[in-house]
MDTraj code that builds the backbone (N, CA, C; nanometers):
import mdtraj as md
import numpy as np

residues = "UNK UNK UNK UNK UNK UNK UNK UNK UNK UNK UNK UNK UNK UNK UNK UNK UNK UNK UNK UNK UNK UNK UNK UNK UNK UNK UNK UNK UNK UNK UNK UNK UNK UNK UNK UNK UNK UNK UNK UNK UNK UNK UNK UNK UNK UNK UNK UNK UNK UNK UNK UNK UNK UNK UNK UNK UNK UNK UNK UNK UNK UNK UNK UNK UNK UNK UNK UNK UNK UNK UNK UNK UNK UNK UNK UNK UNK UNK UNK UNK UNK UNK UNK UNK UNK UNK UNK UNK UNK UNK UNK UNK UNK UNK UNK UNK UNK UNK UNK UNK UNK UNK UNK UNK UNK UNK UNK UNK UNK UNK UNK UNK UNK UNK UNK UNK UNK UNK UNK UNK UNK UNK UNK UNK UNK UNK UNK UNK UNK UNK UNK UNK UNK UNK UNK UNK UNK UNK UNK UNK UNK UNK UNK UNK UNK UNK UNK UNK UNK UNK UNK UNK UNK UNK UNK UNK UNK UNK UNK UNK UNK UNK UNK UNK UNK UNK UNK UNK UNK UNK UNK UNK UNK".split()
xyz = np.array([
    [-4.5981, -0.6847, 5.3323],
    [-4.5599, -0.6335, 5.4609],
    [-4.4328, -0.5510, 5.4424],
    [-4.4230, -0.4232, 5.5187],
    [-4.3253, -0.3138, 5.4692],
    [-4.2823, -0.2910, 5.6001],
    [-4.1606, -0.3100, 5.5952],
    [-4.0846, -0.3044, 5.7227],
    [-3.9466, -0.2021, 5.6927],
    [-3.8979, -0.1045, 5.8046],
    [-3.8027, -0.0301, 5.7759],
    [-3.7093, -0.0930, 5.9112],
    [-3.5809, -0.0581, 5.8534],
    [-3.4184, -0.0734, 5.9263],
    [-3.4050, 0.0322, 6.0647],
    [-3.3811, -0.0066, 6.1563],
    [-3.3242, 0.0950, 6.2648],
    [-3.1918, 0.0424, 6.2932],
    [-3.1779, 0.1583, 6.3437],
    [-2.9849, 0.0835, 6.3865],
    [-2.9168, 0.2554, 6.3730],
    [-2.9513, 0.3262, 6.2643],
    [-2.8214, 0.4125, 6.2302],
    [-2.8901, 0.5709, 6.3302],
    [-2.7459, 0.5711, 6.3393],
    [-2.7686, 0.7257, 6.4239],
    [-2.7236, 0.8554, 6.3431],
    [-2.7648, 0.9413, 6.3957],
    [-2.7720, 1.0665, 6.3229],
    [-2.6194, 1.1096, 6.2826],
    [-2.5092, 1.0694, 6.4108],
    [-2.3912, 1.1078, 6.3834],
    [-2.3234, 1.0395, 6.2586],
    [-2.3563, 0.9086, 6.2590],
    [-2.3245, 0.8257, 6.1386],
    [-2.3558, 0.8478, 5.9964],
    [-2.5070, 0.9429, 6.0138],
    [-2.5277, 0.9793, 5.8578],
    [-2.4674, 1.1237, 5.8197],
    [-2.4473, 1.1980, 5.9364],
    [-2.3976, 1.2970, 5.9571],
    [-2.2472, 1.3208, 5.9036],
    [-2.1829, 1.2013, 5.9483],
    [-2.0641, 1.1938, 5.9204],
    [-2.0029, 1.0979, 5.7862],
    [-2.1209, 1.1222, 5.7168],
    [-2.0944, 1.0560, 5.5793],
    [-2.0038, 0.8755, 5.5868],
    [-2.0644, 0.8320, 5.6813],
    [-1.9607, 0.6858, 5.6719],
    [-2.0651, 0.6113, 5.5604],
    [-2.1878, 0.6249, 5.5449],
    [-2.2715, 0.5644, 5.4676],
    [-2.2691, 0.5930, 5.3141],
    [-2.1691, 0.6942, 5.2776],
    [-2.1651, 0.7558, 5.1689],
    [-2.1789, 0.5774, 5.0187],
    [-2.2732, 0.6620, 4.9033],
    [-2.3254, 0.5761, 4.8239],
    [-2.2114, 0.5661, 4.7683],
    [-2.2320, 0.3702, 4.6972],
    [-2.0669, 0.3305, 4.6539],
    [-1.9643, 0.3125, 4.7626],
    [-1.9622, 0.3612, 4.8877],
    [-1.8610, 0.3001, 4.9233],
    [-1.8349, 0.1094, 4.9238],
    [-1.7744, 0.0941, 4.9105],
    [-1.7253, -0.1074, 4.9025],
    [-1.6749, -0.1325, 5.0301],
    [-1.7482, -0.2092, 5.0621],
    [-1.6887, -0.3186, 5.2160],
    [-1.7985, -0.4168, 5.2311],
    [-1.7085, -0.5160, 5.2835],
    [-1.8356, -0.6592, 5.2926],
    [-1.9281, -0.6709, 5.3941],
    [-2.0533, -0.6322, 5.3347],
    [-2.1587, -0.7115, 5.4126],
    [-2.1913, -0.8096, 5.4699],
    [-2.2781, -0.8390, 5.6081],
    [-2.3472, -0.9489, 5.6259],
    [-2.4588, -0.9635, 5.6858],
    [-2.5251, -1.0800, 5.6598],
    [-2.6240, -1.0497, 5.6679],
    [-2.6627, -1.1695, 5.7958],
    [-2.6979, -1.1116, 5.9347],
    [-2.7350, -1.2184, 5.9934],
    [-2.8831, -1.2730, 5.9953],
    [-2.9298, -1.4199, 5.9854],
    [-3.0440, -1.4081, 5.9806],
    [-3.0802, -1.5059, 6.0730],
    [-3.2357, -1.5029, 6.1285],
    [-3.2341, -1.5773, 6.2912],
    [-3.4469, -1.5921, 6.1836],
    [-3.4352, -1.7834, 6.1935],
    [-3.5751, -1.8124, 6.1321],
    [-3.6249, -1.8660, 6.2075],
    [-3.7381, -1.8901, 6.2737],
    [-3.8131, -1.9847, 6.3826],
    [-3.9065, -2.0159, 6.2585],
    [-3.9172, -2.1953, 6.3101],
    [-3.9864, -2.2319, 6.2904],
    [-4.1131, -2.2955, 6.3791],
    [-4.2040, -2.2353, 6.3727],
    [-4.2863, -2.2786, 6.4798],
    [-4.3090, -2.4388, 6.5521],
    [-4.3482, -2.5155, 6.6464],
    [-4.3938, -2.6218, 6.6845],
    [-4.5486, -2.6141, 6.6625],
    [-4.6008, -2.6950, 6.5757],
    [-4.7502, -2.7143, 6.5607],
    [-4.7752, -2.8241, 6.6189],
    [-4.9000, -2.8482, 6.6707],
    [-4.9819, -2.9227, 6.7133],
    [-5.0626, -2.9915, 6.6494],
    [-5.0366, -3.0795, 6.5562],
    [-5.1256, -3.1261, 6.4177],
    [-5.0753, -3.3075, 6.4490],
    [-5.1925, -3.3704, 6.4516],
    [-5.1894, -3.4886, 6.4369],
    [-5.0851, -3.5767, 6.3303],
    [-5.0169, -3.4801, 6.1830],
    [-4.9034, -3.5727, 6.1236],
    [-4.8492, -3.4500, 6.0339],
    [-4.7043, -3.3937, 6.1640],
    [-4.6515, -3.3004, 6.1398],
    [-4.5483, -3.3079, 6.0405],
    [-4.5009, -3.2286, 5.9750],
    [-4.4169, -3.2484, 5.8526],
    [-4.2913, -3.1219, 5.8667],
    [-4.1807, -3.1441, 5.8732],
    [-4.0799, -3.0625, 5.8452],
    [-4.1381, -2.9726, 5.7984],
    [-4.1320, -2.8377, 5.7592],
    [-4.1535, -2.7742, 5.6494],
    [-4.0267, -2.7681, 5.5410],
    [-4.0198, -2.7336, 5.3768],
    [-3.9393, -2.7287, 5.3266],
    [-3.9445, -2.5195, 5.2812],
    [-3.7937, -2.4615, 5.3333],
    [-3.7908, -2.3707, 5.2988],
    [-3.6712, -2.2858, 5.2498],
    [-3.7042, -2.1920, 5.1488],
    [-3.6195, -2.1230, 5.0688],
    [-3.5947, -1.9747, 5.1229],
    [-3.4713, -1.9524, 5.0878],
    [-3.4236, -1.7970, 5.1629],
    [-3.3893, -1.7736, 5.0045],
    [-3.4621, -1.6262, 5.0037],
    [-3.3254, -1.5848, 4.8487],
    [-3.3437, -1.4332, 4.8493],
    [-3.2211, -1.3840, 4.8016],
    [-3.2055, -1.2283, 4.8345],
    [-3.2649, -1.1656, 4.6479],
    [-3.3570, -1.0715, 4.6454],
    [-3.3984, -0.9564, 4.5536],
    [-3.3426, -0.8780, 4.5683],
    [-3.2941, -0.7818, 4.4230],
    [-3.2260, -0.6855, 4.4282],
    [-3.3086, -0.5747, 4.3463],
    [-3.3350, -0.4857, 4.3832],
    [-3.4744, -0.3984, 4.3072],
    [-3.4602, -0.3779, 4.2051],
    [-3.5095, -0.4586, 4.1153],
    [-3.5748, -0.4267, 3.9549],
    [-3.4042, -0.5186, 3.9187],
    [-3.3583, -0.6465, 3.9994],
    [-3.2358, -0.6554, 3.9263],
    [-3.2143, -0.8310, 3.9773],
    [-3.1520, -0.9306, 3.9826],
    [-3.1228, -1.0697, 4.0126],
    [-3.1649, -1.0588, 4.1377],
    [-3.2670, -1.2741, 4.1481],
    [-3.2772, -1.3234, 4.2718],
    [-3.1971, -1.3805, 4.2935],
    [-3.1534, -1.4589, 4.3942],
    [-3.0408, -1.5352, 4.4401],
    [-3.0322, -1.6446, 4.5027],
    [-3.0774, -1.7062, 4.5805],
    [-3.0943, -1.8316, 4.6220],
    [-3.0099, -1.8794, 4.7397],
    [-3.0141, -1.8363, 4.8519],
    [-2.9231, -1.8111, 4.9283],
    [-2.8933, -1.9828, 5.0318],
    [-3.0109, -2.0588, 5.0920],
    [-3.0219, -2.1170, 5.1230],
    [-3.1948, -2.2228, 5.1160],
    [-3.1738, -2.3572, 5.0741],
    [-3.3167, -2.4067, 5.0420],
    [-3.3107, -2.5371, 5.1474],
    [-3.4218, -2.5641, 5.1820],
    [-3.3865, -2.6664, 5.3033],
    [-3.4784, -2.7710, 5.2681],
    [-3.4646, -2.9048, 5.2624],
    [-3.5448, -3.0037, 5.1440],
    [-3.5049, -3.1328, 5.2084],
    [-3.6122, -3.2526, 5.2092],
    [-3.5425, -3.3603, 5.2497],
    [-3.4390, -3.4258, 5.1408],
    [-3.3017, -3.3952, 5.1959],
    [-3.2105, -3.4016, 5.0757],
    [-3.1384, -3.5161, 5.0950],
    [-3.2109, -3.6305, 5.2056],
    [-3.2166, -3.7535, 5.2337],
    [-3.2809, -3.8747, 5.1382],
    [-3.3854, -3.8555, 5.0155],
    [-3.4144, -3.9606, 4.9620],
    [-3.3647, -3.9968, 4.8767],
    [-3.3931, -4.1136, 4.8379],
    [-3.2836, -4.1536, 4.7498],
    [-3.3506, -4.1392, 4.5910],
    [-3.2582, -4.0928, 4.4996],
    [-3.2286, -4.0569, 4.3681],
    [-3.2751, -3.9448, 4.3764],
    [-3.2301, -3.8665, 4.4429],
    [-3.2538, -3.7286, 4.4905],
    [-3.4106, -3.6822, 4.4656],
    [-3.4855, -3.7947, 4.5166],
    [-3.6458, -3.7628, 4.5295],
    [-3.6935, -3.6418, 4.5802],
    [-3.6536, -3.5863, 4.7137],
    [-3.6746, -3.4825, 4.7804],
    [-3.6931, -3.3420, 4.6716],
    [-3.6268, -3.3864, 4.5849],
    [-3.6334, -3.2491, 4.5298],
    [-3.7781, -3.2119, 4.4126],
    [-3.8488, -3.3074, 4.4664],
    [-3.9644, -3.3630, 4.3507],
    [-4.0782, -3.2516, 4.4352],
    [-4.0225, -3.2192, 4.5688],
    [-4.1556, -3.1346, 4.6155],
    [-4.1199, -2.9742, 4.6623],
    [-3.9744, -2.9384, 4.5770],
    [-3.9078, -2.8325, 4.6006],
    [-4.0215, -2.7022, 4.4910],
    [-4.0745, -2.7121, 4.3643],
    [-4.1937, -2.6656, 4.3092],
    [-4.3018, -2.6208, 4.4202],
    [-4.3544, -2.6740, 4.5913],
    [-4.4269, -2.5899, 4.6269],
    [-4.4388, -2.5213, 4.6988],
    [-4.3007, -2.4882, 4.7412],
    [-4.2325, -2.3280, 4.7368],
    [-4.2507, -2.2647, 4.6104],
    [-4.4189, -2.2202, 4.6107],
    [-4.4054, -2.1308, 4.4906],
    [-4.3601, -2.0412, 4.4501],
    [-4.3614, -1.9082, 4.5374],
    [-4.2739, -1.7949, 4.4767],
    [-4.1267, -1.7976, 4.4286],
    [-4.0586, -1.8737, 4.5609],
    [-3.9407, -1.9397, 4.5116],
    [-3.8703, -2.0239, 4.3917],
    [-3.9581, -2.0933, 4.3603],
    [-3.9538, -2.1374, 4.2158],
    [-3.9760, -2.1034, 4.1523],
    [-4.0512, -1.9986, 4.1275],
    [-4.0856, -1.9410, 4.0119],
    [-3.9369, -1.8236, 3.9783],
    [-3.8851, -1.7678, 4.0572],
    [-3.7589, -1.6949, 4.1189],
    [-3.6515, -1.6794, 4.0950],
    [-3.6299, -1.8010, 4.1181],
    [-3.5153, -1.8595, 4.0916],
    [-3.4779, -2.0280, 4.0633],
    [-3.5784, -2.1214, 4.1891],
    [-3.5542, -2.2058, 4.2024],
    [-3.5619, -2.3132, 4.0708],
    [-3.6449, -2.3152, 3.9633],
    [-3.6499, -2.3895, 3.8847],
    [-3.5858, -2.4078, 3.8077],
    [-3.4930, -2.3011, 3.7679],
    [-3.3180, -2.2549, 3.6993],
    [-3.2282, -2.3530, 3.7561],
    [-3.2380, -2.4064, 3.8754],
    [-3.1146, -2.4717, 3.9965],
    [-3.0944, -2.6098, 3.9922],
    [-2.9819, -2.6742, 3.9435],
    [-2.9453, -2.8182, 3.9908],
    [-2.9172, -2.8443, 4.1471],
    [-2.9999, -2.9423, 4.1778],
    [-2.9858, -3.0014, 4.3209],
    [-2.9283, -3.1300, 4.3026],
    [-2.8389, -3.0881, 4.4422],
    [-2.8297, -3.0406, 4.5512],
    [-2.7001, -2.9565, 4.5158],
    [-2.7306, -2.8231, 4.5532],
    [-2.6567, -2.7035, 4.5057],
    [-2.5845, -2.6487, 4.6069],
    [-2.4395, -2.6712, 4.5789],
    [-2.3256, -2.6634, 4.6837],
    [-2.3502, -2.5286, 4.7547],
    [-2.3464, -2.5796, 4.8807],
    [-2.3598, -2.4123, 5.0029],
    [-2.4962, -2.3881, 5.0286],
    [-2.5935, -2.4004, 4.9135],
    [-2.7163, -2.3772, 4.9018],
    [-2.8208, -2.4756, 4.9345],
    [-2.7627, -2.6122, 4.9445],
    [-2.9279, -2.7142, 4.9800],
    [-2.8366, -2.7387, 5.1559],
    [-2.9981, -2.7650, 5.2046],
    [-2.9719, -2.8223, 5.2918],
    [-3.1032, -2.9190, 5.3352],
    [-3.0801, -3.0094, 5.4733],
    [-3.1772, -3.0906, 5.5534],
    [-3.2815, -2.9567, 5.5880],
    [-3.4020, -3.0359, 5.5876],
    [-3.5046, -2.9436, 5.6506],
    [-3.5065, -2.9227, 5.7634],
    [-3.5432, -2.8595, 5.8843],
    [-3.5163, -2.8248, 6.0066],
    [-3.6592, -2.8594, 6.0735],
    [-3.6033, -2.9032, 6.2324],
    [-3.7069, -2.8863, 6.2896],
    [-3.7518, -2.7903, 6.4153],
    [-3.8445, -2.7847, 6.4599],
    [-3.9082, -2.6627, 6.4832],
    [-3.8065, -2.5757, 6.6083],
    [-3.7862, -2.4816, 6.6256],
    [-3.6958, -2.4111, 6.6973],
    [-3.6483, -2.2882, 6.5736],
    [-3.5217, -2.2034, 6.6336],
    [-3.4842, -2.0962, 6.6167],
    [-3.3367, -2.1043, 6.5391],
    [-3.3332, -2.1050, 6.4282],
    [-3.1789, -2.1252, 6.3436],
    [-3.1404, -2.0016, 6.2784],
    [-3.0045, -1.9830, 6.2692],
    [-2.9500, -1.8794, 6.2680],
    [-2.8222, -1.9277, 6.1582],
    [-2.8146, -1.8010, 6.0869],
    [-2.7376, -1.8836, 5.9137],
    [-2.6730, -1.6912, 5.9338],
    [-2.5532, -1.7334, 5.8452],
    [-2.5214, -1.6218, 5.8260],
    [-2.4382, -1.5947, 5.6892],
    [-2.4192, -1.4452, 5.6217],
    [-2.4439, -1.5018, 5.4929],
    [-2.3031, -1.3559, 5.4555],
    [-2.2492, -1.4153, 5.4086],
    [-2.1562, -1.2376, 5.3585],
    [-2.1346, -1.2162, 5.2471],
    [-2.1747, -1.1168, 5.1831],
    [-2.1472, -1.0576, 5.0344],
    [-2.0225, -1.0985, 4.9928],
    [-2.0055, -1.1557, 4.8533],
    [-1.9258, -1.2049, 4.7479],
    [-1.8949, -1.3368, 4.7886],
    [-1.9050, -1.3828, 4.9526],
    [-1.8675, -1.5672, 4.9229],
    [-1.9786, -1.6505, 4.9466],
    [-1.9422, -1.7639, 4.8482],
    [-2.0750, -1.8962, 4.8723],
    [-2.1560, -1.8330, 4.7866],
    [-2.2660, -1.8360, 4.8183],
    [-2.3632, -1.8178, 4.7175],
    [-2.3919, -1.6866, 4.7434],
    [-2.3667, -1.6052, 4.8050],
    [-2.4313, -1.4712, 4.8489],
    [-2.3374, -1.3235, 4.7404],
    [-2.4188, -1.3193, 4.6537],
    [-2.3398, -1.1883, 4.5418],
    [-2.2676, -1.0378, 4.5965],
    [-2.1922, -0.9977, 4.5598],
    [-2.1414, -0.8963, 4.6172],
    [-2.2633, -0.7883, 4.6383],
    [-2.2812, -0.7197, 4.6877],
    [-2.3609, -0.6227, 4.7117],
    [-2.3385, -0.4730, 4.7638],
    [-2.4099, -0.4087, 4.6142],
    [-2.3831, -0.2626, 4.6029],
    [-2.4674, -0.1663, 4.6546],
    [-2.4652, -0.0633, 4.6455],
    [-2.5555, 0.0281, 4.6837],
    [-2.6844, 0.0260, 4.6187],
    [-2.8177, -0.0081, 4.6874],
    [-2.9494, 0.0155, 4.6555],
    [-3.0835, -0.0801, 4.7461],
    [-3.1811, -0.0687, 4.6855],
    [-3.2474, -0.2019, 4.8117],
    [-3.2703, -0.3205, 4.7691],
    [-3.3029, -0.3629, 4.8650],
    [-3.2878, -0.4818, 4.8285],
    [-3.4163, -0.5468, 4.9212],
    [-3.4189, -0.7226, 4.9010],
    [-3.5698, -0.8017, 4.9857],
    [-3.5192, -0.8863, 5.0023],
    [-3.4723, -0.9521, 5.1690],
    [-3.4505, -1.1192, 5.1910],
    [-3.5954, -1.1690, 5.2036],
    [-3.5807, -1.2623, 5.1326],
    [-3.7808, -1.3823, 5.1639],
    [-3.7205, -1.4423, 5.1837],
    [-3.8331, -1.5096, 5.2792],
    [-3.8000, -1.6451, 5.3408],
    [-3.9468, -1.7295, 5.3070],
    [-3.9383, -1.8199, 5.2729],
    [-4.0825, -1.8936, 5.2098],
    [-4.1041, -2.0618, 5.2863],
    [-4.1982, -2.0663, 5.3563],
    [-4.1725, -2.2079, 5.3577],
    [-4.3425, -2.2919, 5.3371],
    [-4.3047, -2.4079, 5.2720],
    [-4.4119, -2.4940, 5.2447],
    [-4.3909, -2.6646, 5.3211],
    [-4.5211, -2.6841, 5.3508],
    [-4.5467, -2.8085, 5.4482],
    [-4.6224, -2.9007, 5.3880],
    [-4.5843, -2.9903, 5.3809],
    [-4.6888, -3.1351, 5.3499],
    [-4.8102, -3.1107, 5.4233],
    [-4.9354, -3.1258, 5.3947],
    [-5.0297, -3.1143, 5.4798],
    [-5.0569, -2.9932, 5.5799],
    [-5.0294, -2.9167, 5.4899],
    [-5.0104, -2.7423, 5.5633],
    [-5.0224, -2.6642, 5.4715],
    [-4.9540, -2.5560, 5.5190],
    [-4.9851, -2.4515, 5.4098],
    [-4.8493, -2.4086, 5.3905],
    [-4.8824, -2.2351, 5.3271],
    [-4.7531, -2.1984, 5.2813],
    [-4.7435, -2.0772, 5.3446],
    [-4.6432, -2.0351, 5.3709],
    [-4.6095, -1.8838, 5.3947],
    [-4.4675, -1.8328, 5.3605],
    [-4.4539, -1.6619, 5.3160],
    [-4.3784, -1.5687, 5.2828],
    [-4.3514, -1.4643, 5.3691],
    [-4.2235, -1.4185, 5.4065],
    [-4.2107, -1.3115, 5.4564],
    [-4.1047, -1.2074, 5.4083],
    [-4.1113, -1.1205, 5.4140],
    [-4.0527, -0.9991, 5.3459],
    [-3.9291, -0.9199, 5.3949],
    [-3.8477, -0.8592, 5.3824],
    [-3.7594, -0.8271, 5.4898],
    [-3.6825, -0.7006, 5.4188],
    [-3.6867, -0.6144, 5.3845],
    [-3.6346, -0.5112, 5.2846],
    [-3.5370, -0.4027, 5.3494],
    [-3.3974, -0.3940, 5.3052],
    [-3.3526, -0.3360, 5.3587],
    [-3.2306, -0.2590, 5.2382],
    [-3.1883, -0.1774, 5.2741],
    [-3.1117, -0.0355, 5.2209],
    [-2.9968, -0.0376, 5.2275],
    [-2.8757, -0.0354, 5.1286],
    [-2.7543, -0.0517, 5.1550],
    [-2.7031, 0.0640, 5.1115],
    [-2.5697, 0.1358, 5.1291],
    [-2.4945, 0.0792, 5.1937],
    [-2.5450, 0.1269, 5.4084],
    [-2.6881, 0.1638, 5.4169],
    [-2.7088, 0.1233, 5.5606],
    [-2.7130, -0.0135, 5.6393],
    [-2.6972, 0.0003, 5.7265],
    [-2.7489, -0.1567, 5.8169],
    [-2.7865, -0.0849, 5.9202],
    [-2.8738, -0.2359, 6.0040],
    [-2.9407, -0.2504, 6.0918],
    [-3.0865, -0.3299, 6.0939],
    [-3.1512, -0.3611, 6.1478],
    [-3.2496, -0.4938, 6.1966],
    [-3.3443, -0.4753, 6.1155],
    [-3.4409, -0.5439, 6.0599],
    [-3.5357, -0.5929, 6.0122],
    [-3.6229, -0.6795, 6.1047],
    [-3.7726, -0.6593, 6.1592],
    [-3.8159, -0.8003, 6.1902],
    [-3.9232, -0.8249, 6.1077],
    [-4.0144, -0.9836, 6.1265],
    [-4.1457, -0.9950, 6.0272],
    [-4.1373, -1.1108, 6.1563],
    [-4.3079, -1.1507, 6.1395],
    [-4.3113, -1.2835, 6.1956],
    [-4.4471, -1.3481, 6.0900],
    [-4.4199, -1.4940, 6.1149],
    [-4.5197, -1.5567, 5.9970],
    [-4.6636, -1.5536, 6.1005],
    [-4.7684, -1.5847, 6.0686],
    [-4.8948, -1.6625, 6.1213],
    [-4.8939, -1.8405, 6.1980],
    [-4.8021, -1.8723, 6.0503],
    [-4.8621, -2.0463, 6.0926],
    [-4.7293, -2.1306, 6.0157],
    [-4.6336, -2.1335, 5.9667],
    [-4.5937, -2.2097, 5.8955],
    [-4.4462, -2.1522, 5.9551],
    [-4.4297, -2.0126, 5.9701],
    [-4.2733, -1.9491, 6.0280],
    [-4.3309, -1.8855, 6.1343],
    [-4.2253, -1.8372, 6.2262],
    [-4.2446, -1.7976, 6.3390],
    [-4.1770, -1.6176, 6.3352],
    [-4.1050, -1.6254, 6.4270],
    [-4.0492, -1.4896, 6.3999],
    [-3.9262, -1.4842, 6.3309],
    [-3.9124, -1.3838, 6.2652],
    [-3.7867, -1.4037, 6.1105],
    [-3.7035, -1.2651, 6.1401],
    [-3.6024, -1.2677, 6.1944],
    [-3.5010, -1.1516, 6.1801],
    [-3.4443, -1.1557, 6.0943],
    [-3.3511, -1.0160, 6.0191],
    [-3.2818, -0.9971, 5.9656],
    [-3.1652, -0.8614, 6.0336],
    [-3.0583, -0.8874, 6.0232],
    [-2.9583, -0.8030, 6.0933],
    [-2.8426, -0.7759, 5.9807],
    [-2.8283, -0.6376, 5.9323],
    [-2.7393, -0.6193, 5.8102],
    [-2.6400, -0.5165, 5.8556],
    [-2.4886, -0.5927, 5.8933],
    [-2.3898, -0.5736, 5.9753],
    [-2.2922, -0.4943, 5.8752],
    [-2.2021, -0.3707, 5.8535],
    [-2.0986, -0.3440, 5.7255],
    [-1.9594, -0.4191, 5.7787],
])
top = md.Topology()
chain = top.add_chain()
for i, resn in enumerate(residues, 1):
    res = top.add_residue(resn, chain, resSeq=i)
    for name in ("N", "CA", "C"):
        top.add_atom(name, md.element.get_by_symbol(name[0]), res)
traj = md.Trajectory(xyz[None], top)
């Protein structure tokens, strides 16, 4: 799924504020629904956010896991987030400061993320892909895509089918 950025106006590119290489900190707001299903034995979903940089490092921005069992069991079903693991995630000691969290339940959460602190890498001029991936006990899986252009900002949307709901992305200078 190929989604483009709106936000910038003509005067802005016009007036060279976007010029390539310039340095100032990004952020990135991001707004994930997770849907309410109707399934006889519903399960959190467990899901991974991680930023791509084209043809260059994934990142691992935020993973959401029952990070409640004990001898850190939860992390025994972090593998089916597949793309994610394959990615990055299988490289990662859990529970990974800034980066793990409780799994969420169904509603609209909003994380926000700024170039060079916590886990989020400085970020230069070129494109880039936030995914958001999530996998369910007794469900399925889904990915969504979110690709956006620096040093521009402005909105991104995607929405999932069945597992995510609607997934913004908002890339603020």
């Amino acid at each position: 799924m190929q989604l483009r950025l709106t936000g910038l106006t003509a005067t802005a590119i016009g007036a060279g504020l976007f010029a390539p290489g310039m340095a100032s900190a990004q952020t990135l707001e991001l707004s994930v629904t997770i849907p309410r299903l109707t399934v006889a034995e519903y399960h959190r979903p467990y899901v991974a956010i991680w930023l791509e940089k084209e043809g260059g490092a994934k990142t691992s921005l935020a993973v959401w896991y029952d990070v409640d069992l004990k001898a850190n069991e939860g992390t025994k079903w972090l593998r089916d987030i597949r793309q994610w693991w394959r990615a990055s995630g299988r490289g990662m000691r859990f529970p990974a400061a800034g980066v793990s969290g409780a799994t969420k339940a169904p509603g609209t959460h909003r994380l926000t993320f700024t170039a060079g602190r916590g886990p989020t890498p400085a970020l230069g001029a070129g494109n880039y892909t936030l995914v958001v991936e999530a996998a369910r006990e007794v469900g399925g899986r889904e990915l969504v895509r979110l690709p956006f252009t620096l040093p521009a900002g402005g909105t991104a949307r995607a929405a999932g089918k069945t597992e995510l709901g609607a997934v913004t992305l908002t890339v603020k200078r």
